[in-house]
C-alpha positions as CSV (number, residue, x, y, z in Angstrom):
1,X,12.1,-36.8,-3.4
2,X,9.0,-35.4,-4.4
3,X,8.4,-33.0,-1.5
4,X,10.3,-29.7,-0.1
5,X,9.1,-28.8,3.2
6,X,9.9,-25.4,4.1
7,X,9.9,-23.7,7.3
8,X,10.9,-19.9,7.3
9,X,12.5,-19.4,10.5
10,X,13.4,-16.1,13.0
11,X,14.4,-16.8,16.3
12,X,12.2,-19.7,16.8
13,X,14.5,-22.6,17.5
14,X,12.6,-23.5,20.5
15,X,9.6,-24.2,18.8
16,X,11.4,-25.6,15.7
17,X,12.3,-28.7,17.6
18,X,8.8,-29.7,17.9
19,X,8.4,-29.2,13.8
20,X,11.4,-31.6,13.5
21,X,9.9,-34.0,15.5
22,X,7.1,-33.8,13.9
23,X,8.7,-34.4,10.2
24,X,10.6,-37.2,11.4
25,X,7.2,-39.2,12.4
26,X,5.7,-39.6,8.9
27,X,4.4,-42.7,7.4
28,X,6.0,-41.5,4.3
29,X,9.6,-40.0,3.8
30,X,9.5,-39.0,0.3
31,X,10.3,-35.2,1.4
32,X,13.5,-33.2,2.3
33,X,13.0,-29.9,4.9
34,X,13.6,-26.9,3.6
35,X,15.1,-24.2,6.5
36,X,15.4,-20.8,5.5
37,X,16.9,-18.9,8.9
38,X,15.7,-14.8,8.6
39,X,18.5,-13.6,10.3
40,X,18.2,-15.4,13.6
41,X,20.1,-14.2,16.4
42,X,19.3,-17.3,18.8
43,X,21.0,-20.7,18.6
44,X,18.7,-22.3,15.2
45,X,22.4,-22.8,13.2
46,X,23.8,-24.9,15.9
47,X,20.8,-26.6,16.7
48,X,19.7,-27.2,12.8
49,X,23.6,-28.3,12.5
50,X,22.9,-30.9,15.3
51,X,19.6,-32.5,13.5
52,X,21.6,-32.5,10.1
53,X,24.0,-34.3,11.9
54,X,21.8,-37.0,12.9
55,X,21.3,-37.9,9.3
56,X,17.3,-39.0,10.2
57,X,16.0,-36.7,7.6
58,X,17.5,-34.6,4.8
59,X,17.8,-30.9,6.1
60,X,18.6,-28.1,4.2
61,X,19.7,-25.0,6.2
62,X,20.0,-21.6,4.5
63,X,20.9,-18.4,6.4
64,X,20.0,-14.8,4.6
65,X,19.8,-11.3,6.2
66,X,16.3,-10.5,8.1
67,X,13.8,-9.5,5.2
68,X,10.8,-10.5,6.2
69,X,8.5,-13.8,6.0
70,X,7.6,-13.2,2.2
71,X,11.4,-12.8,1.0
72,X,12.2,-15.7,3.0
73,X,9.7,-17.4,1.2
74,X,10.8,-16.2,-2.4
75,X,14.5,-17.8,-1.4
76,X,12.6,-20.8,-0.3
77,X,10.8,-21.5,-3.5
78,X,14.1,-20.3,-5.4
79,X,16.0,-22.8,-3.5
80,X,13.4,-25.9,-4.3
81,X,14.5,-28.5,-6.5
82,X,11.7,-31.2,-5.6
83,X,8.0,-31.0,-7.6
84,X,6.2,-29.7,-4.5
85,X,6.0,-27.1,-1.8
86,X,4.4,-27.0,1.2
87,X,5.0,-24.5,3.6
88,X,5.3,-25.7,7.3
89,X,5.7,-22.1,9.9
90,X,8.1,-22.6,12.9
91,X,5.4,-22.6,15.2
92,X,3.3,-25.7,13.5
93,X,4.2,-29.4,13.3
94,X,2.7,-31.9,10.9
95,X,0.0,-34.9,11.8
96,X,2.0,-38.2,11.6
97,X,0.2,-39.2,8.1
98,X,0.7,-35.6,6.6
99,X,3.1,-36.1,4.0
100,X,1.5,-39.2,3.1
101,X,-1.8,-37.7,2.6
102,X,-0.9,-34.8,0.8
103,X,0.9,-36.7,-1.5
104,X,-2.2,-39.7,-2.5
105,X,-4.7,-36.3,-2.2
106,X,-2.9,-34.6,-5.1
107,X,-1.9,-38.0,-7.3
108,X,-5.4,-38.8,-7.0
109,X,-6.4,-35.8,-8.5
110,X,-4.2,-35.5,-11.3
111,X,-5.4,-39.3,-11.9
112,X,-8.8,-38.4,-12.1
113,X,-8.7,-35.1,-14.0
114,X,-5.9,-35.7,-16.1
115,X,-5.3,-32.9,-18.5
116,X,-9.2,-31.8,-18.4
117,X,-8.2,-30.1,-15.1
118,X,-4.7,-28.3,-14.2
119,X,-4.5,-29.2,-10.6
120,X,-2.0,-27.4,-8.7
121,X,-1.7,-28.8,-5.3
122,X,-3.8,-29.2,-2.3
123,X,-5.5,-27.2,-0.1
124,X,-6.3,-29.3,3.4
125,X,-7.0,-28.3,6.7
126,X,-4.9,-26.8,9.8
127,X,-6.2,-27.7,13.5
128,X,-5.9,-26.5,16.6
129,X,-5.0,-30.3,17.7
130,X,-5.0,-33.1,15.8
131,X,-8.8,-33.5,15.6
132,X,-10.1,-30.3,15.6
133,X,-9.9,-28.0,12.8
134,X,-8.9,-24.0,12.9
135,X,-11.8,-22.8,11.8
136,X,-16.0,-22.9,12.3
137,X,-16.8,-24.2,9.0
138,X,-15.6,-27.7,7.6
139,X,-14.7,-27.2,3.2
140,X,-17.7,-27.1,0.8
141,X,-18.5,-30.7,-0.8
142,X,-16.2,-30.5,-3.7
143,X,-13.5,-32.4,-4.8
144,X,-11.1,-29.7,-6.3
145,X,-11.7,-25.5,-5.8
146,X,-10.2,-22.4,-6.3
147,X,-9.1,-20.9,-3.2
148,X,-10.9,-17.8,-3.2
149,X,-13.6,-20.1,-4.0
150,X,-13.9,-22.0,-0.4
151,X,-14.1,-18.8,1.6
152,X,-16.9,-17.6,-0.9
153,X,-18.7,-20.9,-0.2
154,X,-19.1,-20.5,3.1
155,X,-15.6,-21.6,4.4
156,X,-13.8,-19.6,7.1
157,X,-10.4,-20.3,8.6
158,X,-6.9,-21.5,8.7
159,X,-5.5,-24.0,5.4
160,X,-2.8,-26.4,4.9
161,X,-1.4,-25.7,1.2
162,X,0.9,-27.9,-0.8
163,X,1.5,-26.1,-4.1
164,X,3.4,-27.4,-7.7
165,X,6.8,-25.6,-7.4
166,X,6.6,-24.5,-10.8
167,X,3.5,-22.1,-10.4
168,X,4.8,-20.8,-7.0
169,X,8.2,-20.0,-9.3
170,X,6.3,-18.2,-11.6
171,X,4.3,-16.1,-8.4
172,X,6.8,-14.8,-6.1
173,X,5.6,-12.7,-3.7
174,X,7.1,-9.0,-4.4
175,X,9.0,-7.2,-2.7
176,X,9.0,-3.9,-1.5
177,X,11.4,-1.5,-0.1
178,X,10.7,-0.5,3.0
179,X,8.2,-3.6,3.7
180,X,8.7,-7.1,4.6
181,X,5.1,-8.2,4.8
182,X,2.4,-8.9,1.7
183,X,-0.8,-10.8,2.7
184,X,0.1,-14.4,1.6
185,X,-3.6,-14.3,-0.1
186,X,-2.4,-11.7,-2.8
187,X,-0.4,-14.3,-4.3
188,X,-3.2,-17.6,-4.0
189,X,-5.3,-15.1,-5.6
190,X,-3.2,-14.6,-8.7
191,X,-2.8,-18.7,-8.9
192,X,-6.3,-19.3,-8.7
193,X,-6.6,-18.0,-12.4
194,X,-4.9,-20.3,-13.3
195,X,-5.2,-23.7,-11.6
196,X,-7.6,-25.2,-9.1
197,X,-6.7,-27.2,-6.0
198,X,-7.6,-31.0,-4.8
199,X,-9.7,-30.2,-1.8
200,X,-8.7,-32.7,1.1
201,X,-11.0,-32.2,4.1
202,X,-8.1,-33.5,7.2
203,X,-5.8,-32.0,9.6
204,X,-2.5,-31.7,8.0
205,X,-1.0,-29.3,10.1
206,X,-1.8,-28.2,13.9
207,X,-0.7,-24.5,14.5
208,X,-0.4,-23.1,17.9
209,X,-0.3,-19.6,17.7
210,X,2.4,-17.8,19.6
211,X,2.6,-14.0,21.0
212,X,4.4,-12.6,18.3
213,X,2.8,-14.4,15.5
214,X,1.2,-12.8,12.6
215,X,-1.9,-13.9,13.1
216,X,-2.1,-11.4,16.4
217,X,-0.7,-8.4,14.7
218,X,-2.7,-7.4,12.0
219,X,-3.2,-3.6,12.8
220,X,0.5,-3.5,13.1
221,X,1.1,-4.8,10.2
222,X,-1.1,-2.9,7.9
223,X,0.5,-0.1,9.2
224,X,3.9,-1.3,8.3
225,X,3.2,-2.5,4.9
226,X,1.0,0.3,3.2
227,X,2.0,-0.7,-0.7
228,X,1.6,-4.3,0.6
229,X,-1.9,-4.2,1.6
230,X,-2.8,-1.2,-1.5
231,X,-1.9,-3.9,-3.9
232,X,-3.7,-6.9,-2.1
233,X,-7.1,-4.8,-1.6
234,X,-7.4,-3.6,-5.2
235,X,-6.8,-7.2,-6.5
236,X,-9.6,-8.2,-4.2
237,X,-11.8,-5.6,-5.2
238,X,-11.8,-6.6,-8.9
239,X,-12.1,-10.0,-8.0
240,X,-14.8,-10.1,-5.5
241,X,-18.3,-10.5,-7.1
242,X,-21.0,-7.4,-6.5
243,X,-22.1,-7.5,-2.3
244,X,-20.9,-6.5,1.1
245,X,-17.9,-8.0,1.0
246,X,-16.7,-6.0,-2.7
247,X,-17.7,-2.9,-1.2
248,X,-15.5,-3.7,2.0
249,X,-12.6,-4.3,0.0
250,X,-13.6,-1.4,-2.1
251,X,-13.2,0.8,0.7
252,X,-9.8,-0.6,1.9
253,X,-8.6,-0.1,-1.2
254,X,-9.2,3.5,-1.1
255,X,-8.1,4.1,2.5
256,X,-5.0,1.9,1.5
257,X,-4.3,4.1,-2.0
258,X,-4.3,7.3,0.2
259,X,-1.8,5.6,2.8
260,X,0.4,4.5,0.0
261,X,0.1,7.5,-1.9
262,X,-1.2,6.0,-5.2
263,X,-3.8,7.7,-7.2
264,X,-7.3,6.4,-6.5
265,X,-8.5,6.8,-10.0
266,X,-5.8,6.1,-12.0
267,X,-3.4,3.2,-12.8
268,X,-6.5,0.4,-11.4
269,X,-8.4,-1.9,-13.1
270,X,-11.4,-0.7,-10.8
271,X,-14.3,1.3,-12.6
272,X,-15.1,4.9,-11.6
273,X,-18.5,4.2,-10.0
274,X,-17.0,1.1,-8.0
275,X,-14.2,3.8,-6.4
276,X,-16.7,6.4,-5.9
277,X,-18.4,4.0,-3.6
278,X,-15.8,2.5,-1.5
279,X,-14.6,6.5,-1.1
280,X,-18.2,6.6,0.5
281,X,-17.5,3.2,2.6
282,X,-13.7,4.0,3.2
283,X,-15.3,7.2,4.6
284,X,-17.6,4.8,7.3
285,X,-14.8,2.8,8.1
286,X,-12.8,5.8,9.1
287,X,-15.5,7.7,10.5
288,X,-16.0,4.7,12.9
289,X,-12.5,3.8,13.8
290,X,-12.5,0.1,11.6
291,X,-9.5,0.7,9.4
């Protein structure tokens, strides 16, 4: 097999089935999936137990204690044996050629690049059905990208990724006591210097987004994860170029270092000026009850 899906899972086996339904659909089978159950309280053993039972698809099942989405993660990747990851959430299911197309998308790439180009993985689209993507902007007319990249070409919204299991090894997501969040973007970021993605402009996933998603709790979880969301706006800082959007990040950073208790000035690869003027915007942001 050449795929792992992986679904980090808490208390969702009601939506789960739909996933599983979902995975065993594809044109292509060339995949095992991947649960990794964050201390669930519901039924998700016994019902996991049940669809391993029915020997359609190869399951893996793997119960740890509640950490958080981003630990659960780390033990996912850990656990991976296949040569890529893609990251399916318990509340989104896969279109029926998903696997499929992920797979030619990525071979195509490396086909065409060779060893000019180190692609690692695909970056595709999620919708809100079938035919209609999460977000208000289609990708950028390229056939491989950075991440980052996308969103600074006019992209906004919701991705599919499939990533080579070997970089995501070597870009965990860390771990901090206290916090069981980090914005999934710190880590893309870090990959992006050192690979690009094959940019495939279809629905690979549909996401329905639920009550107690994390898309509809930001505010509470910035204020759960403080170091989290220190270490993601300095990193965006440096690598934002000059504008609006640097000096935004700029001035999270310094409402975030204060939070977190870290020194502003010191220990960051941010210059003095640069600080000295998201202190000014973290100031506005504060002022004006945005952060």
């Amino acid at each position: 097999m050449r795929l792992t899906v992986f679904t980090p899972s808490y208390n969702r086996c009601d939506l789960l089935a739909r996933a599983y339904e979902s995975l065993k659909e594809q044109t292509v089978r060339d995949f095992e999936w991947l649960i990794v159950d964050d201390g669930s309280t519901d039924m998700t053993g016994k019902v996991v137990e049940g669809w391993i039972d029915e020997g359609i698809i190869p399951i893996r099942y793997h119960y740890r204690e509640n950490g958080g989405k981003m630990r659960a993660h780390n033990t996912g990747v850990r656990l991976c044996e296949t040569e890529l990851f893609l990251c399916l959430d318990s509340d989104d299911y896969l279109t029926g050629s998903a696997v499929e197309d992920l797979l030619k998308a990525y071979d195509d790439a490396v086909g065409t690049y060779g060893h000019d180009v180190n692609i690692g993985g695909v970056v595709a689209h999620k919708g809100s059905t079938d035919e209609k993507i999460l977000s208000d902007t289609d990708f950028p007319n390229v056939r491989v990208s950075k991440l980052y990249d996308l969103y600074l070409n006019g992209f906004s919204g919701e991705t599919t990724l499939m990533y080579r299991t070997d970089i995501l090894k070597d870009h965990l997501f860390p771990e901090i006591e206290g916090e069981k969040y980090v914005p999934e973007d710190y880590i893309y970021d870090k990959i992006d210097q050192i690979c690009v993605l094959a940019v495939l402009p279809k629905i690979i996933t549909v996401c329905t987004i639920t009550d107690d998603g994390y898309t509809l709790s930001v505010k509470k979880l910035k204020r759960e994860n403080v170091n989290a969301f220190y270490l993601y706006y300095e990193q965006r800082a440096c690598i934002t170029p000059p504008g609006l959007l640097r000096l935004k990040y700029l001035g999270r950073y310094v409402i975030y270092a204060k939070r977190s208790h870290h020194p502003i000035f010191r220990g960051t690869r941010l210059r003095f000026a640069d600080i000295f003027a998201g202190c000014l915007y973290g100031g506005f942001l504060l002022l004006f009850g945005r952060e």
